[in-house]
LOMI-154006 format. One record per residue: x, y negated, z of N, C-alpha, C in turn; residue in one letter. Coordinates in steps of 0.05 Angstrom, whole numbers, plus 5000, padded with zeros to 4 digits. Layout:
<rs>
XYZXYZXYZa/...
</rs>
This chain:
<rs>
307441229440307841519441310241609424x/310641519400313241559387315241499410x/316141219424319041259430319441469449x/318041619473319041779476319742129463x/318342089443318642319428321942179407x/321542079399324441919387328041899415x/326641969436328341899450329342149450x/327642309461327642629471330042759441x/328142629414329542709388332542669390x/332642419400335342279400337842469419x/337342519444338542679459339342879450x/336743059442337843289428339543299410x/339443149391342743079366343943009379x/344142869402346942779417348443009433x/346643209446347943329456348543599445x/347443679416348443819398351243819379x/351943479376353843469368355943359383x/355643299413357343379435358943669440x/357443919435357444159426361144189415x/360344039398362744089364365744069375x/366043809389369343859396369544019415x/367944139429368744369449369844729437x/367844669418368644859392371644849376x/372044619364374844489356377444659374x/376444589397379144569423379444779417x/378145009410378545299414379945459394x/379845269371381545429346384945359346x/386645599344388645559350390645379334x/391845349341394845029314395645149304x/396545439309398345639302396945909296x/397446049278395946329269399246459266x/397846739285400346849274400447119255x/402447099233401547319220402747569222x/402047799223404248009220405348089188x/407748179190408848189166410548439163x/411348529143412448779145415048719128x/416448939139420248869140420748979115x/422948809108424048969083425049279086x/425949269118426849569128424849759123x/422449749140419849909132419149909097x/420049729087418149769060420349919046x/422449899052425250049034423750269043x/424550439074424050639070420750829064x/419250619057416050719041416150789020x/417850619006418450738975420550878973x/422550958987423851168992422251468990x/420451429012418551769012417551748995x/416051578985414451558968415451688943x/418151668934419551688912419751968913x/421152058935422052308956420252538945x/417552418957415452618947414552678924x/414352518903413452548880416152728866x/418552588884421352808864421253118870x/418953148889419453428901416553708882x/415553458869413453618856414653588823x/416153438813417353388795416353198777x/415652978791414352778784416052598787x/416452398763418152078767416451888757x/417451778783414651428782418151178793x/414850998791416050678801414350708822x/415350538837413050438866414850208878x/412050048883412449788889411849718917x/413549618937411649548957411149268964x/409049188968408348888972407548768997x/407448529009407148429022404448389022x/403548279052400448239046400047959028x/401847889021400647568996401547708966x/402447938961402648098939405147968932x/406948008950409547918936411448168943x/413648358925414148538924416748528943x/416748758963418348678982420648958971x/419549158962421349428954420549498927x/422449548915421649688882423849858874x/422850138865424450268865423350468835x/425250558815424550678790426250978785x/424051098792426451378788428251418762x/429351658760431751528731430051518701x/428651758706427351838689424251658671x/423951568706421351418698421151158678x/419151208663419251008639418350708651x/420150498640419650158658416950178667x/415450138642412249978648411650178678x/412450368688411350308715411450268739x/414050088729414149848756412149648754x/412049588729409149388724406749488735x/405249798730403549898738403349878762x/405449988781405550048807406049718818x/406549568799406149288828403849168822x/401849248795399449178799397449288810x/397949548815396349798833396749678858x/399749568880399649568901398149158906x/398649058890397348798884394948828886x/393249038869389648958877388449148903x/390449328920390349438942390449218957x/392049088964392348858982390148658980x/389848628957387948338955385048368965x/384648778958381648818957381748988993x/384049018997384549209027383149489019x/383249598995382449808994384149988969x/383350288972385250468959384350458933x/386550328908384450338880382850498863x/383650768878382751068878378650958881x/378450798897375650818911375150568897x/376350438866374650148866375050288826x/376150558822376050518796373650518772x/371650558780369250518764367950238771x/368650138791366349888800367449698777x/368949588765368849338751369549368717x/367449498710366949578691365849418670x/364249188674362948998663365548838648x/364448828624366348618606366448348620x/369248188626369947898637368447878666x/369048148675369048218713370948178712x/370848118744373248178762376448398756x/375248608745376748828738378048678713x/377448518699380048448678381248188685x/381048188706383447918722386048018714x/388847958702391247998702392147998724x/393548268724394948358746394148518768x/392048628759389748778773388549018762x/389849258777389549508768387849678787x/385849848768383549938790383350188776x/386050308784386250608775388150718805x/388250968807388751098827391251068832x/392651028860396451018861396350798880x/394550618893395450418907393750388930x/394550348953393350428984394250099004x/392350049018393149779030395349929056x/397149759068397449879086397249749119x/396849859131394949729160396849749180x/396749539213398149529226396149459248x/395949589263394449479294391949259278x/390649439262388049279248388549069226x/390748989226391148839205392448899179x/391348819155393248799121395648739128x/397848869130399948689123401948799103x/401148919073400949039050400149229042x/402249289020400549479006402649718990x/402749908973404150098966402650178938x/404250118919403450258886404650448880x/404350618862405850818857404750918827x/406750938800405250988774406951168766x/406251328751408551498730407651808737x/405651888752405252138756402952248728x/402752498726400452488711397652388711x/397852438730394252368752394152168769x/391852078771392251848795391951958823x/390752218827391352318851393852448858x/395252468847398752508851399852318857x/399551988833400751818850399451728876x/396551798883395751678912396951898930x/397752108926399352338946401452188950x/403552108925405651978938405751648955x/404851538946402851308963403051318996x/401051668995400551699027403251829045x/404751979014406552009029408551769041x/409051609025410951359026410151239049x/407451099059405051029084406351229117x/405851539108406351719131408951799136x/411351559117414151549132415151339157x/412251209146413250959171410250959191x/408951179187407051199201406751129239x/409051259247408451209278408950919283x/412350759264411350459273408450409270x/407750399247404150259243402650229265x/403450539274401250569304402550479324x/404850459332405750339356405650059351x/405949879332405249659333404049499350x/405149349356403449149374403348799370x/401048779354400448499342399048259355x/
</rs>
């Protein structure tokens, strides 16, 4: 009575892990990624700058790639260094977390969280920015008084290159 219950067993692993390279065949050799231009990111931190100079605000803003590597950086005259540093760590933990740091600044609160990783700022000024559904960076912005001023300029910097985003096709 076992061997056909052993057989029946047998089949079934055989033809479950027959299954597997049919699965294999299907994942692609090649991934492709979308990436954003130095053209688009100049002119993000362009408005970005634009707008904050129009309320009388001087910042830094950084724009990054989706691997957090800074593709535009720009420091108004006035604005004091450290926030280029600010603003490429603001647009750094936007990218990494795909979210606005505006919406992550109380969560990592706990001593030797997440929130005290270097290089990772979870204060308001930094927005992921999206393309036909995908990350493919991000936008910091520091030196305003408030962090909702620098996320104004942020969205404004985002809603200069707005219609590419949406016409995109990835």
């Amino acid at each position: 009575m076992r061997k056909p219950s052993l057989i029946v067993a047998s089949c079934a692993v055989f033809f479950a892990f027959s299954a597997f390279p049919a699965l294999a065949a299907d994942v692609p050799v090649i991934v492709k990624i979308p990436r954003l231009t130095v053209e688009a990111s100049e002119k993000m931190a362009r408005a970005a700058l634009d707008a904050c100079r129009k309320e009388g605000i001087q910042i830094g803003v950084t724009v990054v790639d989706r691997s957090g590597d800074p593709m535009a950086v720009l420091r108004d005259t006035l604005a004091p260094r450290i926030t280029l540093e600010i603003s490429k760590q603001k647009a750094n933990t936007a990218v990494n977390f795909n979210a606005a740091t505006s919406s992550m600044e109380n969560r990592f609160t706990q001593p030797f969280s997440v929130g005290k990783v270097e290089g990772l700022v979870f204060s308001a000024g930094g927005l992921p920015i999206e393309a036909a559904g995908n990350i493919i960076g991000a936008i910091g912005i520091s030196g305003a008084a408030t962090g909702a001023q620098d996320e104004a300029c942020a969205k404004a910097g985002i809603q200069a290159i707005q219609f590419e985003l949406e016409s995109a096709s990835l």
